[in-house]
C-alpha positions in Angstrom: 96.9 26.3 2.1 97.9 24.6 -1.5 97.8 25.8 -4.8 96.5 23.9 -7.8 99.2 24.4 -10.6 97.6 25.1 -14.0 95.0 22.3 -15.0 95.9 20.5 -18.2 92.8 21.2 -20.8 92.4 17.3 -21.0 91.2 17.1 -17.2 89.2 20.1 -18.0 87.6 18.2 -20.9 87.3 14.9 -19.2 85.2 16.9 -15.9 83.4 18.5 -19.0 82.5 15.5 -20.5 81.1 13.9 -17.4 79.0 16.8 -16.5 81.2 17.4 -13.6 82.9 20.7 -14.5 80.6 22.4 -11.1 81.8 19.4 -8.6 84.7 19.3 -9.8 85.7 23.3 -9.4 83.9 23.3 -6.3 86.6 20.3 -4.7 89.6 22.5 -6.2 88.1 25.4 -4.2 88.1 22.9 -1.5 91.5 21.6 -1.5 93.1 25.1 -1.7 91.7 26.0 1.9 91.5 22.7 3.6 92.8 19.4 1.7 91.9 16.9 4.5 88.8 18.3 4.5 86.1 14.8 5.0 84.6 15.0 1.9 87.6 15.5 -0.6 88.5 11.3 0.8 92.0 12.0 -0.2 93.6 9.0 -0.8 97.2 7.5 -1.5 96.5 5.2 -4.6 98.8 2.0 -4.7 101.3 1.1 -5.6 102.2 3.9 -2.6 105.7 4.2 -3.6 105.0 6.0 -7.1 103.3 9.1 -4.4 99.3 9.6 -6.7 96.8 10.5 -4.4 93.3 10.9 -5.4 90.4 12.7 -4.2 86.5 12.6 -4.3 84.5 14.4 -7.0 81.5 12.2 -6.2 80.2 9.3 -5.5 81.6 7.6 -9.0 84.3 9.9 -10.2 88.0 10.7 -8.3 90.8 13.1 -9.7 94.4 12.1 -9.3 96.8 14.3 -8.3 100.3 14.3 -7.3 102.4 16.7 -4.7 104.7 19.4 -5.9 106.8 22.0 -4.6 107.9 20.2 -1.2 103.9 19.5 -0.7 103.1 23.1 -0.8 101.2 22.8 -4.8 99.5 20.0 -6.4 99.2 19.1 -10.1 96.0 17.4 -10.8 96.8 14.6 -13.8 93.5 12.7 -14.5 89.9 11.9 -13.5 88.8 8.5 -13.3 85.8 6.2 -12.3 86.4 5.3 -8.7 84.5 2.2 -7.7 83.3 0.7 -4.4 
């Protein structure tokens, strides 16, 4: 299991203003019990070296989010438009 250290209020407002605020609580929830679950698509952004990983709010939006705490927390940094 991870923990999710505290969300900085600008992800919160950026999930808010793409009306993702329920998929994107819903994927925390997710990542605290399973983070390899299939439909989080975590991902290890290049360039690999500087360690962001992303996963999947939906089909157009990713979070970034970076290890802490000897992989045992994550501190989610942004939300972006991921596309194919």
């Amino acid at each position: 299991m991870f923990t999710i250290l505290p969300i900085d209020p600008e992800v919160i407002d950026q999930a808010k203003k793409h009306n993702l605020s329920k998929k994107f609580q819903k994927c925390c929830d997710l990542i605290v019990t399973n983070i390899v679950h299939p439909s989080l698509n975590v991902e290890l952004m290049k360039p690999k070296q500087l360690e962001i990983y992303s996963f999947r709010i939906d089909r157009k939006y990713r979070a970034l989010f970076l290890y802490q705490d000897n992989k045992q927390a994550i501190e989610i940094v942004a939300i972006t438009v991921h596309y194919h």
